[in-house]
C-alpha positions as CSV (number, residue, x, y, z in Angstrom):
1,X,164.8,159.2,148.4
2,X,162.7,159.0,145.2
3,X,160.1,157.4,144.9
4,X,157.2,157.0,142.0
5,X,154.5,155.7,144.0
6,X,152.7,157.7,146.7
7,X,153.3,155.6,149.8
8,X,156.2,153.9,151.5
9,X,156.2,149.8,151.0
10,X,154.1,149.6,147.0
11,X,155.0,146.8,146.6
12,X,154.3,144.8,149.7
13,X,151.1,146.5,149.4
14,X,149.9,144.3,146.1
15,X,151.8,141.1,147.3
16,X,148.8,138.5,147.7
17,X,147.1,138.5,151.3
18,X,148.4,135.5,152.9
19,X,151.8,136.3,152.4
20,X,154.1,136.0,155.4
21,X,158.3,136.6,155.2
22,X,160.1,133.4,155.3
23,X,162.7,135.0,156.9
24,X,162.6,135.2,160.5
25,X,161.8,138.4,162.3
26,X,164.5,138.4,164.1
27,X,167.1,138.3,161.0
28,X,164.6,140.6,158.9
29,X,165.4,144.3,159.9
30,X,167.0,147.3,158.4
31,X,169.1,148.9,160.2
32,X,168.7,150.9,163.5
33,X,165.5,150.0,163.6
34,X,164.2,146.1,164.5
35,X,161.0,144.8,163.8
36,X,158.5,144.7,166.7
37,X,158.4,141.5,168.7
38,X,154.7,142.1,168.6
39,X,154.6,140.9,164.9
40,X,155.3,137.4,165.3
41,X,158.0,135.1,164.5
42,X,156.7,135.3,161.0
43,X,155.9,138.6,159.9
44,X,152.0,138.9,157.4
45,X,152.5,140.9,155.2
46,X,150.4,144.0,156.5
47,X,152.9,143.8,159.4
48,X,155.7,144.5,156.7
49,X,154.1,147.2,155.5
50,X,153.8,148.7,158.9
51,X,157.2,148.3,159.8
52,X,158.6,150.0,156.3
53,X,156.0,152.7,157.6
54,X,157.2,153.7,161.3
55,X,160.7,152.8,159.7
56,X,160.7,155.9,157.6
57,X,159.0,157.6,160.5
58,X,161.9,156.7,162.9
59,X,164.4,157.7,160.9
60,X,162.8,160.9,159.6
61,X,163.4,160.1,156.2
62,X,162.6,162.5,153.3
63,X,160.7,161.1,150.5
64,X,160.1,162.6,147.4
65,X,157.0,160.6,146.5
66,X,155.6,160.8,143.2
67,X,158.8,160.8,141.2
68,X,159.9,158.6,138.9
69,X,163.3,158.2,137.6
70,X,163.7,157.2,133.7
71,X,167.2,157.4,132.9
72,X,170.7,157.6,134.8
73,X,173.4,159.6,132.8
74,X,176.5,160.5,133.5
75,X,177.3,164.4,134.1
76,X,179.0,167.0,135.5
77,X,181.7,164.8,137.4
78,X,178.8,162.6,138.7
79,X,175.3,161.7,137.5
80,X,171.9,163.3,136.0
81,X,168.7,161.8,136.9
82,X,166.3,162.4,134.2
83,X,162.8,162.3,136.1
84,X,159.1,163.0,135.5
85,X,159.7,166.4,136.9
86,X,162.9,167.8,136.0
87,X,166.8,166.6,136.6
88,X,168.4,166.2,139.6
89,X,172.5,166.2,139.7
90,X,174.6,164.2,142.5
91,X,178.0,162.4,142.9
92,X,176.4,159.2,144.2
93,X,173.1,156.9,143.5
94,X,172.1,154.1,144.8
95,X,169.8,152.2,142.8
96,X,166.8,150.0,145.0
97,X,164.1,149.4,142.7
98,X,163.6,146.2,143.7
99,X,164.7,142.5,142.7
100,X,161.4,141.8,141.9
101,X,160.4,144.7,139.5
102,X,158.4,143.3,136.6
103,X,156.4,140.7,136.2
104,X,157.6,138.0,133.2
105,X,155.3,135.5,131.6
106,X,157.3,133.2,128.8
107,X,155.7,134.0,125.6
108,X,154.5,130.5,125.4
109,X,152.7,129.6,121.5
110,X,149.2,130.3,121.5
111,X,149.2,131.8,124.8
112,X,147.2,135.3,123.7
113,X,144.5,132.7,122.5
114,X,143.8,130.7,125.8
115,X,140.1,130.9,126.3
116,X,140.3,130.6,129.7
117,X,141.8,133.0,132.4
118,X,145.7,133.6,132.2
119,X,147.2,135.9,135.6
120,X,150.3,136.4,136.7
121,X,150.7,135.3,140.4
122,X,151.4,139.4,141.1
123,X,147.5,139.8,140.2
124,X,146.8,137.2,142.3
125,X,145.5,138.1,145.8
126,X,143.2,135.3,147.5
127,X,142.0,132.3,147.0
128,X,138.7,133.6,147.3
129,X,137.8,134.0,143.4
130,X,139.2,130.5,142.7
131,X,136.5,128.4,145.0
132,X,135.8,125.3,143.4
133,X,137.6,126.2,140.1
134,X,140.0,123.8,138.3
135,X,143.8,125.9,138.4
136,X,147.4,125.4,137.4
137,X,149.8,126.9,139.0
138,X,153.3,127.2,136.9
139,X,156.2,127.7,138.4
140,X,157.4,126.3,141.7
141,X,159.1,128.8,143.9
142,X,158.4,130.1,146.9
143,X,155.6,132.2,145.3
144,X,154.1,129.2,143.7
145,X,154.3,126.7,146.4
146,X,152.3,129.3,148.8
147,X,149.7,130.0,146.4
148,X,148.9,126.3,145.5
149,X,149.0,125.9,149.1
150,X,146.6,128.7,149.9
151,X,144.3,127.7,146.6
152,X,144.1,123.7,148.5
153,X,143.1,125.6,152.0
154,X,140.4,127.8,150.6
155,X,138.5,125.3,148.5
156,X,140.0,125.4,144.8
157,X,137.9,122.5,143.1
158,X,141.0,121.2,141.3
159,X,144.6,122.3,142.3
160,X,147.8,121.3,139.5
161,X,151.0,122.2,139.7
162,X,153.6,122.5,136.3
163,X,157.1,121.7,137.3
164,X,159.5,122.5,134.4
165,X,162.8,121.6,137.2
166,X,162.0,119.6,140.2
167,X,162.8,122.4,143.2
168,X,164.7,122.1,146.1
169,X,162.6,121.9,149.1
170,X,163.6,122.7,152.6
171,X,161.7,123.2,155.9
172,X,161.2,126.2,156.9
173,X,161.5,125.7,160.4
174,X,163.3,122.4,161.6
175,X,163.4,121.3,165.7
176,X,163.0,125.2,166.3
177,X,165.9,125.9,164.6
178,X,164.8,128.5,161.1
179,X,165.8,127.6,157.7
180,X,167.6,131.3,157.0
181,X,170.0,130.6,160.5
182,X,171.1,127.3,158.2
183,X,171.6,129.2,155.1
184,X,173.5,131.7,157.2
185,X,175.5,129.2,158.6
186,X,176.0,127.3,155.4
187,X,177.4,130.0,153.8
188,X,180.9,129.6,155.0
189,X,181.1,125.8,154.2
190,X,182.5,124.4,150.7
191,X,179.3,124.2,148.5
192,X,179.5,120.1,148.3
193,X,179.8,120.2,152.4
194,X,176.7,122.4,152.7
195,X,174.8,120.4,150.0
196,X,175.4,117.2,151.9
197,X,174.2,119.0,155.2
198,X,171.3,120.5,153.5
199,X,170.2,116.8,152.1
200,X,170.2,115.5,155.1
201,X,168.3,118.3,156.6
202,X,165.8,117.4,153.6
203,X,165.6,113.7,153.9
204,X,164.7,114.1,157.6
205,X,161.8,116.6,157.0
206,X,160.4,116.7,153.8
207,X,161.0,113.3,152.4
208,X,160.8,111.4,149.1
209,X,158.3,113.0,147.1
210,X,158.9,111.0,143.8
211,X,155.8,108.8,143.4
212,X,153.8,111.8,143.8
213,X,155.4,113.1,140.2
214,X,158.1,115.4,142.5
215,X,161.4,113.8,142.5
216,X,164.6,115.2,144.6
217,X,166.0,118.2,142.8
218,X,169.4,116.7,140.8
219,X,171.4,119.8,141.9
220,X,171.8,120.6,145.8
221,X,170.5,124.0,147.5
222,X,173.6,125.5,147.5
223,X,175.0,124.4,144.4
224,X,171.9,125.9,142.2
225,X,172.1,129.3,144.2
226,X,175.9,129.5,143.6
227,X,175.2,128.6,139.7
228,X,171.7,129.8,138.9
229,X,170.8,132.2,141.8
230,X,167.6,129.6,142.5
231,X,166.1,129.3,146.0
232,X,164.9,126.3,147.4
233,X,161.4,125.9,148.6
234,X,161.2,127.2,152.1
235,X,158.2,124.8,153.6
236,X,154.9,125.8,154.9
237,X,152.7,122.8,154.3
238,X,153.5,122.1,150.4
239,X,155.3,119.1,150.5
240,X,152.1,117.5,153.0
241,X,149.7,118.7,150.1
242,X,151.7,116.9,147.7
243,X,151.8,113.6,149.6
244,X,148.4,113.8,150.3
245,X,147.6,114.5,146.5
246,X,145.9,117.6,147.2
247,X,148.5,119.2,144.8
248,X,148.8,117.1,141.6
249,X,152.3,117.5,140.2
250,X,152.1,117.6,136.2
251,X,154.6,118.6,133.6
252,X,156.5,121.7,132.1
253,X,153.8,124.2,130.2
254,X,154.8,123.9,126.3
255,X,151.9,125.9,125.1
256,X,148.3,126.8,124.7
257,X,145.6,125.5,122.4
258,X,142.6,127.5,123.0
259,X,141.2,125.8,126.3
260,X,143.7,123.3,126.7
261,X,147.6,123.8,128.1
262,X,149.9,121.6,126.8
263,X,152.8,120.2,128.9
264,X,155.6,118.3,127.7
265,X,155.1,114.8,127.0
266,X,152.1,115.8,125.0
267,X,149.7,115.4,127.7
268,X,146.5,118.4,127.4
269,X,144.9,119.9,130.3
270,X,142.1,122.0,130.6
271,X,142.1,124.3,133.7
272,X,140.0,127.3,134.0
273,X,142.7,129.5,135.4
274,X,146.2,129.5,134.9
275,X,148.6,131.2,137.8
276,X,152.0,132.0,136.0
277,X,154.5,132.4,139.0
278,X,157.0,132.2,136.9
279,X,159.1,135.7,138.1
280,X,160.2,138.5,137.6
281,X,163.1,140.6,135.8
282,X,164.7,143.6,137.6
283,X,163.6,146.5,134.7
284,X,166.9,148.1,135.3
285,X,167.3,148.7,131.3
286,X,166.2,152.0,130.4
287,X,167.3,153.3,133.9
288,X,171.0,152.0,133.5
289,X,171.3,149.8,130.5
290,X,173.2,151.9,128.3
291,X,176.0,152.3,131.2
292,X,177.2,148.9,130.9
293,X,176.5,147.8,134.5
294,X,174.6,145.1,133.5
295,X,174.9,141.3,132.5
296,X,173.4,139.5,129.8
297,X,170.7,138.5,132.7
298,X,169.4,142.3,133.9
299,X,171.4,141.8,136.7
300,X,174.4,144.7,137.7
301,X,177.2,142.9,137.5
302,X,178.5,144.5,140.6
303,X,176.8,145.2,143.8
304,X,177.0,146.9,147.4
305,X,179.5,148.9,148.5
306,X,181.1,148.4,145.0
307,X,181.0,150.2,141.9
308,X,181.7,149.4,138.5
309,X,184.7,151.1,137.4
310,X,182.7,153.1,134.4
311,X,180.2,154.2,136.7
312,X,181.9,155.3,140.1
313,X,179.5,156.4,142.6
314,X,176.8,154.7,141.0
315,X,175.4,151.5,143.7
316,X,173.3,149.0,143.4
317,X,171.5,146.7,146.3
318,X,168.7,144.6,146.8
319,X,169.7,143.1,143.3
320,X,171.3,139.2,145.1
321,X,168.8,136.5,146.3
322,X,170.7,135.3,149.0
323,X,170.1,131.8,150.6
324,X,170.2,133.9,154.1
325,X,167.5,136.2,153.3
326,X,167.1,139.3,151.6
327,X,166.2,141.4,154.2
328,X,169.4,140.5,156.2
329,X,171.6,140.9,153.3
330,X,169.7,144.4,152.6
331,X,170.9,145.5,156.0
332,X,174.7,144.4,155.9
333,X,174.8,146.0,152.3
334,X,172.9,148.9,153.1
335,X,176.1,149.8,156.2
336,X,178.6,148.8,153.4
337,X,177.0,151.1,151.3
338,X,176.9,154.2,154.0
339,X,180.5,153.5,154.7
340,X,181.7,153.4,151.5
341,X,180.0,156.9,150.4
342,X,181.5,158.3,154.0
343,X,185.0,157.1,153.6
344,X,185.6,156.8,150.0
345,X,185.5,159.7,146.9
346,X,183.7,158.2,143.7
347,X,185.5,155.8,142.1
348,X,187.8,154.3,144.4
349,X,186.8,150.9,145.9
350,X,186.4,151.1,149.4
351,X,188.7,149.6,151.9
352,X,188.0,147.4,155.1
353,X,184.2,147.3,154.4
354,X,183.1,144.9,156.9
355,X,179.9,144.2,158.7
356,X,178.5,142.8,161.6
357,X,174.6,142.4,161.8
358,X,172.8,143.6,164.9
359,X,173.3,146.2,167.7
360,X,177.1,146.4,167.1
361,X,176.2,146.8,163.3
362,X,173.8,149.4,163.9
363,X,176.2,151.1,166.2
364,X,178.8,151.3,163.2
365,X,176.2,152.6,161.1
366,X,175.0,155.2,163.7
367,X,179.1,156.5,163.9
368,X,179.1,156.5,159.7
369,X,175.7,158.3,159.6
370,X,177.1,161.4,161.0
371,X,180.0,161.6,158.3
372,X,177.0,161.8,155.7
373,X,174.9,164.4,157.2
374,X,177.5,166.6,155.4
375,X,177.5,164.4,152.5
376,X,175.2,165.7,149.7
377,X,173.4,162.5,148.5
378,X,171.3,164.7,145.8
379,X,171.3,168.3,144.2
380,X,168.4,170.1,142.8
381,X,169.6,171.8,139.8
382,X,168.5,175.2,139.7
383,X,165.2,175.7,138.7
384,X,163.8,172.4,139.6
């Protein structure tokens, strides 16, 4: 494994402090390896770190850290990893920067002459610096939600929220039962059926939101992640600040004018700090972009066990935002993955692929694991 940074986990180490998954723990492992019922139904975010930690420790993995990749070429009947120290040479990659590599701000007009403090919610950590400050959160993800909801907890003077699309907003946990085991579930039904179960679901436990400037999304949850890759809202205590106007719901951000944002409708605020959780983009240009793996949105256009017919043996995964949480889906692919480099010479799509998540899964895995001790994942060239 290569890795730039000098620890296992970087980026769960800068996520901000009151971060917890919204994935349950039990559906959250990697495989062969589950995550401590000691850490709660919900796992904080130190726990995470902790958990990628003694992972790498129980599996013995060897970690280059340090090393950065900067370009993928093809070579020698496989690939050439141009590094910051040297090349390395191999038949198969698999790519897992992260779906959440770089932070993106919209280049909104006048926004390099806003007087007053502009972050990105990836700099933000605490609530702490923002007591009794006027701030705008932009963007309503999951990421935005949580940090409006943490700025309202820890005594923000003023806390506004700009919604360009009204979200989809879903209970996290509903009569015991965890959001993710619904989008799991949900999966296998036609997308108008699970929309109709998820409404329902919504109507019952977050409720009309509309006369507090929120309306109900005009797409259903499934629908939007089928067609836009957008998650819904998973519900910590959001949709209660709303209704109790803790959060003020205000429009799109069109621009800046040196103290004031301006949102659509013409309508100027003037908030001391803006919070831009607007996202991320996965980076994956100058790694792979001139390989034609990618689609107009960053995104490799295939992922998993699969590889892109110009590129065999090159893989891809923790690139999808699935509905039934990323660290589930991480572990399926992962086995895919293994089996496919076992079973399968570069190039050729690999055949009965299948999956199923916990002990039997792992049990597969353990079986495929000892065809690619022999396998060489990575050569050093020589002198390097």
């Amino acid at each position: 494994m290569l890795e730039r940074s000098d620890s296992v986990a970087p980026a769960w180490r800068t996520h901000y402090e009151r971060l917890h998954l919204h994935t349950v723990r039990w559906l959250s492992h990697l495989p062969g390896y589950p995550i401590p019922r000691r850490y709660g139904r919900w796992v904080a975010r130190d726990r995470v770190v902790d958990y990628l930690e003694a992972y790498a420790r129980h599996h013995d993995l060897e970690i280059r850290f340090g090393t950065e990749v900067r370009r993928i070429e093809r070579g020698g009947g496989g690939w050439r990893l141009l590094t910051d120290g040297g090349e390395l040479t191999t038949p198969y990659v698999v790519v897992a920067t992260g779906f959440n590599n770089t932070p993106f701000v919209p280049d909104w007009p006048g926004r390099e002459g806003f007087e007053g403090e502009l972050i990105h919610s990836k700099s933000y950590r605490s609530a702490e610096a923002y007591r009794g400050r006027d701030v705008l959160v932009v963007g309503t993800g999951n990421t935005g939600a949580e940090i409006a909801l943490d700025l309202v907890e820890r005594g923000a003077g003023r806390v506004r929220v700009s919604v360009r699309t009204p979200p989809n907003i879903v209970p996290r946990t509903a009569l015991g039962l965890p959001g993710q085991a619904v989008g799991v579930l949900i999966r296998r039904f036609p997308p108008k059926v699970a929309d109709a179960i998820i409404r329902g679901n919504q109507r019952t436990f977050i409720g009309d939101l509309s006369e507090h400037g929120l309306p109900s999304a005009p797409q259903g949850v499934y629908s939007r992640m089928l067609e836009t890759g957008g998650l819904p809202i998973l519900d910590i205590g959001f949709a209660g600040a709303v209704r109790r106007r803790q959060v003020e719901i205000v429009g799109a951000v069109e621009g800046f004018d040196g103290r004031e944002v301006l949102l659509a409708g013409g309508e100027r605020i003037s908030p001391e700090v803006v919070v831009a959780a607007t996202g991320f983009k996965r980076g994956l240009e100058p790694l792979v972009g001139h390989l034609g793996v990618l689609n107009a949105a960053g995104r490799p256009v295939v992922h998993g066990p699969y590889c892109h017919r110009d590129a065999p043996g090159l893989h891809f995964i923790g690139f999808s935002d699935p509905i039934s949480g990323m660290f589930r889906e991480i572990n399926i692919d992962s086995w895919k993955i293994a089996c496919a480099i076992a079973e399968n010479p570069p190039g050729r799509q690999p055949k009965n692929v299948t999956h199923r998540p916990g002990p039997l899964g792992d049990r597969l895995l353990a079986k495929a694991s000892v065809k690619l001790r022999s396998t060489p994942l990575f050569r050093l060239r020589s002198g390097h």
